[in-house]
C-alpha positions, 0 to 999 in steps of 0.5 A: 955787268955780267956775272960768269958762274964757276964751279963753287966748291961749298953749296950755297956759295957761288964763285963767279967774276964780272962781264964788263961791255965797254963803250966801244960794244968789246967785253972783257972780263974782270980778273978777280973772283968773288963770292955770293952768299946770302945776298952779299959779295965778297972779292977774293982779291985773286985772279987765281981760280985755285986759290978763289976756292979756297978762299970760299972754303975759308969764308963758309968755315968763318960763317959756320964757326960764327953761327955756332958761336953767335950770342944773342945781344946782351940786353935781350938775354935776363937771367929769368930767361936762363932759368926757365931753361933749367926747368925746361931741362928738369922736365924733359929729363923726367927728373923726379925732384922738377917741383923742389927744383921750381919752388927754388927758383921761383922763391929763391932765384926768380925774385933776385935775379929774375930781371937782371941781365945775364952780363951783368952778373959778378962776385959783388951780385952773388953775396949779395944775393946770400945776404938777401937769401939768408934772410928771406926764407920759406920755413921758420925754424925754432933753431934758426931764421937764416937758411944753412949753407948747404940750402944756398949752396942747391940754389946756387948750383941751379943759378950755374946750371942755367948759365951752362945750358944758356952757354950750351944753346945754339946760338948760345944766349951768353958768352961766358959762364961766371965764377958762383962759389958756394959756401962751405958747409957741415955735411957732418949728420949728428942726428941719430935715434936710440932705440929708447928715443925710437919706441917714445917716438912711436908711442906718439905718433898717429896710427898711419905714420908708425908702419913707416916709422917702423920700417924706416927704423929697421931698413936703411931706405931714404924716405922718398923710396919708403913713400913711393913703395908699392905691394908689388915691390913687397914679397912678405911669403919670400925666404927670406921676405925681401922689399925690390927697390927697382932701377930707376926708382932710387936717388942713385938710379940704382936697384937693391933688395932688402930683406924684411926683418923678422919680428916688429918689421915683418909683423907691422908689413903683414898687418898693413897687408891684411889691412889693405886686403880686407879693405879692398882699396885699389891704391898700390902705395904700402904707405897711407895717410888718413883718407887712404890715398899715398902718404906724402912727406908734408903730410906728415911732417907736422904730426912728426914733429908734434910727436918728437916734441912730446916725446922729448926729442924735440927736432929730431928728423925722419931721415934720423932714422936712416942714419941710426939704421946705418949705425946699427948695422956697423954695430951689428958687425955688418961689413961697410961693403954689406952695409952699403947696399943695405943704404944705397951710397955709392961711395964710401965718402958719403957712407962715411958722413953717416957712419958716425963713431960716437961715445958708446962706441969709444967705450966699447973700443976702451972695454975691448983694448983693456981685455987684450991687454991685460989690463981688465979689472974684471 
C-alpha cells in the first residue's frame, strides 16, 4: 500500500490514508486518516479530514504532556541520586555555606539514605532515620550526646529540597514529594555575656582571637561577617568611622553600615591596622590567625572554649556576643527599628528570639513602676 500525504497541522506529525491496488489493477483509497510519529501509526477512526487534524492536535498535546511528566523507573532513581542534585544546586547558585551543606549530606544523609529507592521512602523511613541521627553525631558535647532538633531539622530540610528538585527536573526522577516532618524545636537564645563575663573571656584568650572578640562585643555582626571583614570595608578616618557590610555579603544578602564605637573598639581596630601596616602583609582579612593568614571559625573554636572554661563560663559561645550586643542596645534606649539594622534581622520575630527580657531588666521595670506610682521608699 500507498500512503497519500495531507497537510499535517503540527510538525513532525504526518496525516496521511492508504492507497490500496486490488487485484484487478483498480486503486482505491482507504477512508480513515491516520497519523505517523516517531516511527508509529495511529488511526484517527475518522474519514473526516477536519476532524483528522484535530485529533493530531490532540495526540501531540498527549506526547507533550507526557514527556514533561515522564519518571524515570523507580528502581534507577536512589535517594543518593537526589541529593547529588542538591549539591549541584548548592554549587551552581554560588551559595556561601556549599561545604556545611556537604558535610551533612555525606555524614548525615548519604549514609542512611544513600542507597534507598526514592519510592520507598515513608513516615516509618523518617523516624527511623532520627532514631539513628541522634545517636550518630560528628562532635561530642559535654552537654550532650544526641544532636538537637534544630540540627535534624537543617538536614531534613536538605532530604525535602533534594526530592523538590528530583520532582522538578525534566523528565522528572520522582513522582511525588513525601510528607518529612521536622521536629519541634526551642529557637528560644539564653545564651548572653556581661560585661564582667566578657572582660574574664578576654583575659583568657590569645592575643589574635581578642580584636575580634572585641569588636563581636560592641557590634551586632554575625561571626561569618567579622571573619570575612577585609580593610577596604573599615573607614577608621571617617565621622564617624564606620565598617560597610556590602550586599551580598551578608546571611540575608542585604548591606548595612555600622558605626565603630569610640574608645575600646576603635582603639583595638586602630592598633590591628597599625600593626598590618607596619608588617607590610598583603592579606586584606582584618581578622588573623597566628600564621598571618585569615581566621577561620574552627581555628578558633578550641582556644575559645579553653578560654571560656578558665574563665568560668564554661560553654558559652561566640555568637553570645551577638545577642548581648542586641540586648545592649535595647538597654541603651536604641529603637527595636534602629537596633534591627545594627543585627541585620529582617523581622521582628527573629529579633525578638534575641531580644531577651531577663531579671535585670524585670527589676528596672519594678524600680521604675514603684517611682510613678508613689510608692518608692526612697
Amino acid at each position: 500500500m500507498k500512503r497519500i500525504l495531507e497537510e499535517s497541522p503540527v510538525k513532525g506529525y504526518q496525516l496521511y490514508r492508504w492507497e490500496k491496488r486490488k487485484s484487478d489493477g483498480t486503486v482505491m483509497i482507504l477512508p480513515n486518516y491516520y497519523i505517523r510519529h516517531d516511527g508509529k501509526d495511529t488511526c484517527t477512526k475518522t474519514d473526516r479530514l477536519k476532524d483528522a487534524k484535530t485529533a493530531v492536535k490532540k495526540l501531540a498535546g498527549e506526547d507533550a504532556q507526557t514527556r514533561r511528566r515522564r519518571t524515570a523507573r523507580p528502581q534507577d532513581v536512589t535517594i543518593g541520586t537526589l541529593l547529588n542534585l542538591v549539591i549541584q544546586d548548592y554549587r551552581e547558585n554560588g551559595q556561601k555555606t556549599l561545604a556545611h551543606a556537604k558535610a551533612q549530606v555525606e555524614h548525615g544523609l548519604r549514609p542512611f539514605f544513600g542507597e534507598m529507592l526514592a519510592d520507598d521512602m515513608d513516615s516509618d523511613q523518617i523516624e527511623r532515620w532520627i532514631a539513628w541521627r541522634r545517636q550518630h553525631r560528628l562532635r561530642k558535647s559535654a552537654a550532650s550526646t544526641s544532636l538537637r532538633p534544630a540540627s535534624i531539622n537543617r538536614e531534613l530540610s536538605l532530604l525535602r529540597r533534594a526530592y523538590q528538585l528530583g520532582y522538578e527536573r525534566k523528565p522528572q526522577l520522582v513522582e511525588r514529594i513525601p510528607p518529612i516532618k521536622k521536629l519541634a524545636e526551642n529557637n528560644v537564645r539564653k545564651g548572653f555575656v556581661t560585661a564582667e563575663q566578657y572582660k574574664a573571656v578576654v583575659e583568657e584568650l590569645p592575643e589574635h582571637l581578642k580584636p575580634i572578640t572585641c569588636v563581636a562585643f560592641h557590634v551586632a555582626n554575625r561571626k561569618g561577617e567579622l571573619l570575612n571583614l577585609e580593610w577596604s570595608d573599615v573607614d577608621l578616618d571617617g565621622k564617624p568611622p564606620v565598617i560597610t557590610l556590602w550586599p551580598g555579603q551578608t546571611k540575608n544578602k542585604d548591606g548595612r553600615t555600622l558605626p565603630i564605637l569610640e574608645g575600646k573598639m576603635l582603639e583595638t581596630l586602630k592598633a590591628l591596622k597599625a600593626k598590618h601596616d607596619e608588617s607590610g602583609s598583603k592579606e586584606t582579612h582584618v581578622f588573623l590567625a597566628p600564621d598571618g593568614k585569615a581566621l577561620q571559625y574552627h581555628h578558633m573554636r578550641k582556644d575559645w572554649d579553653d578560654a571560656c572554661t578558665r574563665a568560668g563560663v564554661s560553654g558559652l559561645l561566640f555568637h553570645d556576643l551577638r545577642r548581648s550586643a542586641i540586648r545592649n542596645l535595647r538597654r541603651a534606649g536604641v529603637t527595636q527599628k534602629v537596633a534591627r539594622e545594627f543585627s541585620g534581622h529582617r523581622t521582628d520575630a527573629v529579633f525578638n528570639r534575641y531580644n531577651i527580657v531577663d531579671f535585670v531588666d524585670l527589676k528596672e521595670a519594678a524600680t521604675k513602676l514603684g517611682k510613678y506610682l508613689g510608692e518608692d521608699k526612697e
